[in-house]
N, C-alpha and C positions, 0 to 999 in steps of 0.2 A: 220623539227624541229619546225616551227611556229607551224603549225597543232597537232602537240603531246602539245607543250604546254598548247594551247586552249584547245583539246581533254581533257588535263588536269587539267585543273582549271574548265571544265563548268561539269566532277566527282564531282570535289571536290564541289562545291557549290551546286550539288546535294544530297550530303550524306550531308553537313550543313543543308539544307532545311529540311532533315529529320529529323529532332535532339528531342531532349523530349518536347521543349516547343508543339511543334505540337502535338506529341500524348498527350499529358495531357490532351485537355478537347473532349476525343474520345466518352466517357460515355453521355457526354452532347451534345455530335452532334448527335449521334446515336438518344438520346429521340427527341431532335430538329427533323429529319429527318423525324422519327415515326410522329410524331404528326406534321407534314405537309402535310402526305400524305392524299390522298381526301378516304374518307370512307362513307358508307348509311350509316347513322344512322338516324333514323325517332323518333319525339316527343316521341312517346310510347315507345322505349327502352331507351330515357331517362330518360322519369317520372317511366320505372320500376327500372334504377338502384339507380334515387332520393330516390326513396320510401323504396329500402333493404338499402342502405346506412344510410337513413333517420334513418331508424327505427332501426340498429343496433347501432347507436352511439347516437342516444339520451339513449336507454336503458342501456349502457355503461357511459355515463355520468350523469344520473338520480341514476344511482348505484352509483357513486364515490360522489355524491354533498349526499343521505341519510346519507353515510357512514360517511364521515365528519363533516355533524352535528348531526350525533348520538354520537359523539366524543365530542364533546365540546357544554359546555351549556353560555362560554362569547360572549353578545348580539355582540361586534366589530368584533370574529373571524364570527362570525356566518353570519354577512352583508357579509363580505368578500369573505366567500364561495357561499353566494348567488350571487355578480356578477362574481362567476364562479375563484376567484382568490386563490390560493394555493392550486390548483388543478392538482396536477403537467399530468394528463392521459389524462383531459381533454385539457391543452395547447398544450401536445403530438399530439392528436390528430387534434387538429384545423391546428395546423402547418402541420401534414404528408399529412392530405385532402385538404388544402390552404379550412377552414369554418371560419365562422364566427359563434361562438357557442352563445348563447345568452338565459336566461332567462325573460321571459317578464312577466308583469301583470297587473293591470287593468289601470296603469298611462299611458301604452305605446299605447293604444287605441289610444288617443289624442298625440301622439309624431311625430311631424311633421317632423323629421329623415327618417322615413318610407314612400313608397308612400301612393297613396290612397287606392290602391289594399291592399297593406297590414294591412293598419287599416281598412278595412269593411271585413276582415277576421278576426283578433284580435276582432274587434264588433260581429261577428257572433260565436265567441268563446265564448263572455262573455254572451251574451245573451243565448247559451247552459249550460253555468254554472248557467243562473239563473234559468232557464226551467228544471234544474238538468238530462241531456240530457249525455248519453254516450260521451267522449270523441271519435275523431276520424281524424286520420291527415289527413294532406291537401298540397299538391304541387300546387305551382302557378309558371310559369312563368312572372317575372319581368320586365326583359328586353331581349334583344336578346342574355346576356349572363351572365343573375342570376336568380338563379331558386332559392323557399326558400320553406321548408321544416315545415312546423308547426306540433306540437302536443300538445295537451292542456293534463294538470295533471289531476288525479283526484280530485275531490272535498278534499275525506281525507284523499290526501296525504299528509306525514310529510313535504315534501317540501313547498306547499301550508303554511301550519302553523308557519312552520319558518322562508320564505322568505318572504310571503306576509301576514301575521296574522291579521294586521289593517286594512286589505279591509273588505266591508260588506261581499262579496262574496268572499269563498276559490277560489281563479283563480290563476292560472298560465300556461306558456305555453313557451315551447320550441321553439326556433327559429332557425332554420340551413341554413346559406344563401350558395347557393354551385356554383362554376365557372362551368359554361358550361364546358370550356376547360380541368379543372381538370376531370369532371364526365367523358369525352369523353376519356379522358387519363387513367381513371382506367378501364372504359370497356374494353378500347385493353389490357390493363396489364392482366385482369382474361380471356378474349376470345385467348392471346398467351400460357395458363396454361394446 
């Protein structure tokens, strides 16, 4: 009789054990699990998904910031879209790839936020804007787990003109800072498709 009872209560705290709070966060163990496992990945299939990434959302968010100030000519809406704010594609976006989106110009040279690496590439942008030198992006790793993404405007682009118009120089440039761990997380997402 003791042994049924036992037999019976250590069921029953079996199927408790199971219950919904458990499988609810199934989704988030699964990614957790993924992204613990050990995988090759070598710098150069980083800096190539940096660079389609790169290049596919800045071109994506260079569209949405013309767009918006071809919309409205008030100089307050107009700052606003410059740092990138009522933007609702590009928020979406910064949030889905965990970026850090960011338009720069020739004050952020000297913007002591950034390391060093990144203002003598900002320097090396400006100094191409004065040489009137094709733009051309640039991947740098930062630290062991931020890699940032630059592409400088064109001289006459409308962006240039209405975000940065009082410089001597039309400059501007794109900045995409990307988590190692997010980048490494999408390559497995498009290499299981």
């Amino acid at each position: 009789m003791k042994r049924s009872v036992i037999l019976l209560s250590l069921l029953i705290s079996l199927l408790l054990a199971c219950g919904p709070d458990r499988v609810q966060y199934t989704n988030e163990l699964k990614q957790e699990m993924a992204d613990s496992k050990i995988k090759r990945i070598t710098d150069a299939d980083l800096i190539e998904t940096i660079d389609n990434m790169g290049g596919k959302v800045s071109a994506v968010v260079e569209k949405e910031l013309a767009t918006g100030l071809s919309k409205t000519t008030n100089p307050a809406d107009r700052a606003k879209l410059c740092q990138l704010q009522n933007l609702p594609r590009v928020k979406a976006i910064a949030e889905r790839y965990a970026l850090d989106i960011r338009l720069l110009g020739t004050a952020d040279v000297k913007n002591k936020s950034f390391s060093q690496k990144e203002r003598d590439i900002l320097d090396a942008y400006l100094y191409n804007a004065k040489q009137k030198l094709a733009p051309i992006s640039n991947i740098q790793k930062i630290t062991d787990t931020l890699f940032v993404y630059n592409l400088a405007l064109p001289a006459d682009s409308p962006i240039c003109k209405a975000c940065f118009g009082k410089q001597e120089i039309p400059f501007a440039v794109w900045r995409l800072a990307f988590s190692k761990r997010e980048v490494i997380r999408r390559m497995n997402s498009t290499k299981k498709k």
